[in-house]
Each structure stands twice: as structure tokens, then as C-alpha cells.
N, C-alpha and C positions, 0 to 999 in steps of 0.2 A: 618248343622246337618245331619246327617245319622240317616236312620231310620231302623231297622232290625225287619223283620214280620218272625215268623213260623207259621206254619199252628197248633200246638198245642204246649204245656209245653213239649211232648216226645221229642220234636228236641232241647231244650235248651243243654242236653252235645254233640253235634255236635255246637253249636253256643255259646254257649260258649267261644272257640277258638275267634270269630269276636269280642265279648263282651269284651275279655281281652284285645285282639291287642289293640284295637280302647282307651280303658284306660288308657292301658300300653303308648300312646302317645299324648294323653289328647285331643282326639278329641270326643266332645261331639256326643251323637247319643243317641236313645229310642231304647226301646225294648217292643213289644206287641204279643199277639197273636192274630191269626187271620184268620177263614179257609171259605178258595174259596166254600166250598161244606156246610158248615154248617153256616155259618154266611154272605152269601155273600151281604147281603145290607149293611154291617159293610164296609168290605172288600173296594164295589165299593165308599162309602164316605172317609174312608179314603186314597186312593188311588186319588180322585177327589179334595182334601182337604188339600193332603201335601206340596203342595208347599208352600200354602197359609200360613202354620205353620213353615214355615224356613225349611225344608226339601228338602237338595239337594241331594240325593243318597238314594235308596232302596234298603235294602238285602231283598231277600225274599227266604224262604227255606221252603220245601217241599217235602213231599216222597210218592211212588207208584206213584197216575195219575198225581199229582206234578203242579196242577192248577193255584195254588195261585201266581206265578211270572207273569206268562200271565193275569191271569185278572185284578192282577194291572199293568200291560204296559199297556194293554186295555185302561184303565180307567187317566192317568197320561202320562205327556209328561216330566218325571223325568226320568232319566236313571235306572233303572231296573236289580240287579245282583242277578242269583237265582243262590242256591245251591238246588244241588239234594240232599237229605237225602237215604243212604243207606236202604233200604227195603227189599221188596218181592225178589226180582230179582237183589241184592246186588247192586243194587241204580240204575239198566240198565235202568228201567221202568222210574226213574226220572229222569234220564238225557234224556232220549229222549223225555219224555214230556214237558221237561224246553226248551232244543232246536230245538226243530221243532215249530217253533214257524208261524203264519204266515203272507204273506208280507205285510208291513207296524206296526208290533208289535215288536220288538227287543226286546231281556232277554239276556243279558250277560250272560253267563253261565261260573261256575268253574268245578271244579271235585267234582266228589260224595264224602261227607264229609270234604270241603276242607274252611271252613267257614274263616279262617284263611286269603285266598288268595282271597274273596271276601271284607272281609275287606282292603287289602292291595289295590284292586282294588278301592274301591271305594271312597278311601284316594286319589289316583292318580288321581281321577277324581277332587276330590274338590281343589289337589295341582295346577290344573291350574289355578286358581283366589283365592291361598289363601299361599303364601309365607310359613308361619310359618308350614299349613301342608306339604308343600312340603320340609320343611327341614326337618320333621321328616321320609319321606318321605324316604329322600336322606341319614339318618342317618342308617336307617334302613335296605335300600340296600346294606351300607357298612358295616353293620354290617354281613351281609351273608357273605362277600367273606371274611371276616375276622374269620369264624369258619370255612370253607374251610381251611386257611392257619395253623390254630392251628393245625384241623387233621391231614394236611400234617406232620406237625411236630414229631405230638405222632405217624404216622405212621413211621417216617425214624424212631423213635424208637424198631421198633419192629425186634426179632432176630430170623430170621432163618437159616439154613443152606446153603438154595440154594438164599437167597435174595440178592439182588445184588443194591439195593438203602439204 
């Protein structure tokens, strides 16, 4: 199971994208909130707690000082994917708070509102020891280079004077 924290209800339409993915391929995961600065004795037992609940993967997302992915690494030896949520400083402030992380804490980090590619990530983590995720896994990456080649196609369609494809 994957488990997906934001730091409040405002990051649910950025996370949302991980909520469908992860649906859209029937890979079960939870959704909670949950903030480093306001609730942190929640925070550090759930984070000390998830594995123990079948919880192999953490998204955790967060914006401006973007706490919440490091003090659950802190706290858990579960692998750990923050998304930065775009903010004050158009998500700069998050991502460099999510990856300056320090040694001996790891946070995987995506791009500022990239919730999408944290879930993709954290699919690939559970496709090492889980066959069926890895074939959707594998469905999924063919399904990219497969709207690659449709575009190519609607693009040889396009007519202009000087185009020469």
C-alpha cells in the first residue's frame, strides 16, 4: 500500500493527479492529512507506525518550508517521495526544502506539482516485489511512447507551405 500525506486539504488539487494514477491502476494506497508544524506528534506516530499498517511507499507533499517529507524520513525507514507544492516562491522554497535533506535522511523528490510522477515513482518501487504492479507499471510506459507516435502522426498532418515532413 502507498500511503499519500499533505501537509493540509489545500494540496489535495495537486494530489489529486497521484490519487487518480494510483486508481486508475488499482493499486490500493490511503490518503491523510497531516502537518509537520501543527500536528507533529500525529505526524511522528504515523510515520513510526506505517510500516507496521502494510505501508510500503510514502508521498508526502508540502509547500513553502515543506517540513512534512523529512520529518517523516526522520522518523521511518520506508522510502519517502516528497512533492513540493507550488507556493510563495512558485514551489522554489519547496523543493529546496524537500531536497536539502541531511546525511543519513533521503526524500526522493519530483518537481513542483508533479504528484503524478510521484505516484509513478512509487509504483516502481513496489514493482520490484510485486509482479502485477510492475505490469501496470510496464503498461503504462508503453502507453507514453504510444501518444508520442499518434502525435507524430496528426503532426505529418499539418499543411504548410515551407513544411517539408
Amino acid at each position: 500500500m502507498i500511503s499519500i500525506i499533505m501537509g493540509s486539504t489545500s494540496d489535495l488539487p495537486v494530489m489529486e493527479k497521484a490519487c487518480q494514477w494510483l486508481d486508475d491502476h488499482g493499486i490500493p494506497f490511503e490518503v491523510n492529512a497531516l502537518s509537520a508544524h501543527r500536528t507533529p506528534a500525529a505526524v511522528e506516530q504515523f510515520a513510526r507506525n506505517a510500516a507496521a499498517r502494510g505501508v510500503k511507499v510514502i508521498i508526502a507533499a508540502a509547500g513553502m518550508a515543506a517540513a512534512l517529507p523529512g520529518v517523516i524520513a526522520a522518523n521511518t525507514t520506508l522510502p519517502v517521495i516528497g512533492v513540493p507544492i507550488k507556493g510563495m516562491l512558485d514551489g522554489l522554497d519547496a523543493l529546496l526544502s524537500i531536497v536539502q535533506m541531511p546525511p543519513g535522511i533521503p526524500v526522493a523528490t519530483v518537481g513542483v506539482n508533479t504528484a503524478q510522477n510521484a505516484a509513478i515513482l512509487a509504483a516502481q518501487m513496489l514493482a520490484l516485489s510485486d509482479a502485477q504492479v510492475a505490469k501496470q507499471v510496464e503498461q503504462h510506459k508503453a502507453s507514453l511512447g504510444e501518444k508520442i507516435e499518434k502525435a507524430n502522426k496528426e503532426l505529418a498532418n499539418l499543411q504548410y507551405r515551407n513544411k517539408v515532413n
